[in-house]
C-alpha positions as CSV (number, residue, x, y, z in Angstrom):
1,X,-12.8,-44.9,-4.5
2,X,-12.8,-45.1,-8.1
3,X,-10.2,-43.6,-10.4
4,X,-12.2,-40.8,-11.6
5,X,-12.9,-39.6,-7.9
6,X,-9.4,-39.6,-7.1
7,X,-8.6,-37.5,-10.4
8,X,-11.3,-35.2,-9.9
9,X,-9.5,-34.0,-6.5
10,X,-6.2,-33.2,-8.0
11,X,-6.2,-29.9,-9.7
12,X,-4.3,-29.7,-12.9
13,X,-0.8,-28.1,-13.1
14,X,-1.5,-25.1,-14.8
15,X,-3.6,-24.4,-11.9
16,X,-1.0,-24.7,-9.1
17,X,1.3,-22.2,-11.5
18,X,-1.4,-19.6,-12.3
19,X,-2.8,-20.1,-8.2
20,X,0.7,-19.6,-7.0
21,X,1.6,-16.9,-9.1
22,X,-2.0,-15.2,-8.3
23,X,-1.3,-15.9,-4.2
24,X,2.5,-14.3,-4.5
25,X,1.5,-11.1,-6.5
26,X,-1.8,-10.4,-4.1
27,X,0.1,-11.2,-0.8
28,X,2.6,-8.8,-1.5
29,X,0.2,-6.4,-3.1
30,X,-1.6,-6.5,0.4
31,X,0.9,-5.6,2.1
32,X,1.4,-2.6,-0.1
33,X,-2.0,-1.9,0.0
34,X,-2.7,-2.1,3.8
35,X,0.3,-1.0,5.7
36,X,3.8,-0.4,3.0
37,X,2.7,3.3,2.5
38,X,2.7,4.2,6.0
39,X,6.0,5.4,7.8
40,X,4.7,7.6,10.0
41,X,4.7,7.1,13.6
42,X,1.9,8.6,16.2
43,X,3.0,10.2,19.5
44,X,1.0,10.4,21.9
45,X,0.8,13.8,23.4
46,X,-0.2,13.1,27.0
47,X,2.5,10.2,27.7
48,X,5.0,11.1,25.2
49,X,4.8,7.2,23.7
50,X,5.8,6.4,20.4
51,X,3.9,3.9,18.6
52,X,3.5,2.7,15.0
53,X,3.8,2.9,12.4
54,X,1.0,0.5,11.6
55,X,-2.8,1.2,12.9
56,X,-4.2,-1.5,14.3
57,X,-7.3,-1.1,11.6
58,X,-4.0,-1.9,9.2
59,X,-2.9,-4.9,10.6
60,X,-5.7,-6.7,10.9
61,X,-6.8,-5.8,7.5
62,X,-3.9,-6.9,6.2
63,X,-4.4,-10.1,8.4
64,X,-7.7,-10.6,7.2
65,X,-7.0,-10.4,3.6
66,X,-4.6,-12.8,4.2
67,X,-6.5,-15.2,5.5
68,X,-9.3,-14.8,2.7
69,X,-6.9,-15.2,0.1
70,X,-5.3,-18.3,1.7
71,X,-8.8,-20.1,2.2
72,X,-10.1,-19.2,-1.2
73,X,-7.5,-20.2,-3.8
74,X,-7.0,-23.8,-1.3
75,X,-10.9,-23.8,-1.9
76,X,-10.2,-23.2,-5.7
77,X,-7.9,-26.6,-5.5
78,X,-4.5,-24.7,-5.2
79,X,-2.6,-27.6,-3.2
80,X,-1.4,-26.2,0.2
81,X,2.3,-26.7,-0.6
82,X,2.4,-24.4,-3.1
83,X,-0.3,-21.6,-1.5
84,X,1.7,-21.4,1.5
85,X,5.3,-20.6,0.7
86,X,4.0,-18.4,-2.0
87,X,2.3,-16.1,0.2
88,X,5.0,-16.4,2.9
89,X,7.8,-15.3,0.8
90,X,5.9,-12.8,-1.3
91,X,4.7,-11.2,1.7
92,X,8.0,-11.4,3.6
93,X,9.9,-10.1,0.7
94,X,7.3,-7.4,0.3
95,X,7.7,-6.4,3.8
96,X,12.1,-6.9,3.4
97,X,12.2,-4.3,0.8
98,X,10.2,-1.4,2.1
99,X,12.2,-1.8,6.0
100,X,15.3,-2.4,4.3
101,X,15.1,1.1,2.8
102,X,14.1,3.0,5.9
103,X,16.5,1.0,8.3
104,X,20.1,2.6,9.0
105,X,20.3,-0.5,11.9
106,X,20.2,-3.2,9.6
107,X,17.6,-4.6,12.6
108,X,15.5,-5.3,9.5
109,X,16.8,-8.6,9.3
110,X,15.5,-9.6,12.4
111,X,12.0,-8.4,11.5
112,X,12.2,-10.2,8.5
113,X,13.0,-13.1,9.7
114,X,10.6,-13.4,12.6
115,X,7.9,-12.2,9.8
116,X,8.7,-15.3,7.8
117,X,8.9,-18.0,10.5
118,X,5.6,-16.4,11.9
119,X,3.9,-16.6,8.3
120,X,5.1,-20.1,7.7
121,X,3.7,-21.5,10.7
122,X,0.4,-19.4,10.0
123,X,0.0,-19.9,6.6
124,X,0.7,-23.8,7.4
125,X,-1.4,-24.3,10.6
126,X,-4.5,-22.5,8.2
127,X,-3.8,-24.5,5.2
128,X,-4.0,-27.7,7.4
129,X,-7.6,-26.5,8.9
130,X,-8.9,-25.9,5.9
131,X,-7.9,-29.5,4.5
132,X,-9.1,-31.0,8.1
133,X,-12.8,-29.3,7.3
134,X,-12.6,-30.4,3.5
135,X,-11.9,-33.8,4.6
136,X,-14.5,-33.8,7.3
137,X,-17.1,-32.3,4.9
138,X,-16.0,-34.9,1.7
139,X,-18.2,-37.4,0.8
140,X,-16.9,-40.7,0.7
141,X,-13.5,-39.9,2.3
């Protein structure tokens, strides 16, 4: 592999700044977006269960966005280290600050911390796929 090769598949700084930056604001704007406005929760009248207050259409439009975001800007050469943690926190801290100011319990903690393991290991386990299918599909690698 020459040197030019190996220079072409490093991305330069100012890209994993502007990428990360970019993956923080739109994580935690979709969260806002799909499911931080909604605080209602549905009742159903024949069994009297409470559920919500997410949709499921919510959720996994929130999920899918995700997802998209996190494959495109590791696509667009955003290193995986820095796309990762950016949308884990920013979404997690997104998600923090809405609970934390409708929770008397304080059980917000809890959420928020099984929201950011569960993000880290997504956000990781995706990240890695996508590099396992980039190197699979790289010439001379």
């Amino acid at each position: 592999m020459t040197t030019h090769e190996v220079s072409s598949r490093r991305s330069p700084v100012w890209v994993q700044i502007v990428g990360g930056l970019a993956v923080a604001a739109l994580s935690a704007g979709s969260w806002l977006a799909w499911m931080g406005w909604d605080h209602e929760y549905q009742v159903d009248p024949r069994t009297d269960t409470v559920s919500g207050p997410y949709e499921t259409w919510q959720v996994a439009g929130c999920a899918v966005s995700l997802l998209v975001l996190l494959v495109a800007v590791l696509l667009l050469g955003v290193r995986w280290f820095v796309a990762a943690p950016m949308m884990t926190v920013a979404f997690t801290a997104a998600w923090t600050v809405t609970a934390a100011a409708t929770d008397d319990s304080g059980l917000y903690g809890v959420g928020a911390v099984a929201l950011l393991l569960g993000l880290a290991a997504g956000t990781t386990a995706v990240s890695m796929g996508v590099l396992a299918l980039r190197r699979l599909h790289a010439p001379g690698l």
